[in-house]
N, C-alpha and C positions, 0 to 999 in steps of 0.2 A: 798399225792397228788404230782405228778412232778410239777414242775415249766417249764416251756417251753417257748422259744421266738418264736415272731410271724415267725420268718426264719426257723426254727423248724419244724414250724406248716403246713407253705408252704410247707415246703419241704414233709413232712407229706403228704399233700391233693393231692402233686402230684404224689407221690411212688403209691397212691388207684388204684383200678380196675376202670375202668370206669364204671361200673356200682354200685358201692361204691361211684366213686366221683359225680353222677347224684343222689344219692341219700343223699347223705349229702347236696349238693345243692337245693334239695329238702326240705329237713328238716329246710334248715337255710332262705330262703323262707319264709316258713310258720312260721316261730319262729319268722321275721321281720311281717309278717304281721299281726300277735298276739299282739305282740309288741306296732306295729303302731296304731293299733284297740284300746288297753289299753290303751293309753297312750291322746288319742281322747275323749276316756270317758268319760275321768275324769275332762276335762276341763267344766265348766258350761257356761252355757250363760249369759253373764250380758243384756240384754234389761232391764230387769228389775231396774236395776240402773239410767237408763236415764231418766232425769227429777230431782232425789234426790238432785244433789248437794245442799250443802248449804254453806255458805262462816261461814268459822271457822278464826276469826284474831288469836288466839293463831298460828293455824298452821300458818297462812300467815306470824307473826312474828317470827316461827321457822322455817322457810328454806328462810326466805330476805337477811342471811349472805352466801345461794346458788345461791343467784341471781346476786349478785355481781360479777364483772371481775377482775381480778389482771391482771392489765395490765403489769406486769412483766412476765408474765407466757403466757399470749394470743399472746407473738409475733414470 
């Protein structure tokens, strides 16, 4: 497989016929909206977590040294 930079590439997309370059524009279209669609999917709905919390002190004393400022750093 060639390796190609994206100047390459351009320059590529623009040498096309125009009806070459309406149809690859087409194609990368639909390949983003496949994309976008999958990617929607796959995410779940938390509703159903709302309500659950419950308070854990293990955890609230494992991130108290995140809670802290260093004020050496904050200014």
């Amino acid at each position: 497989m060639a390796v190609s930079t994206i100047t390459e590439i351009e320059h590529a997309i623009e040498r096309l016929p125009k009806t070459e370059a309406a149809r690859l524009a087409a194609w990368l279209a639909a390949f983003l909206s496949r994309s976008q669609a999958a990617s929607v999917a796959t995410h779940h709905d938390l509703d159903s977590l709302i309500g659950t919390w419950r308070d854990d002190p293990a955890f609230d004393s494992a991130i108290q040294a995140f809670e802290q400022v260093d004020e050496a750093v904050s200014k």
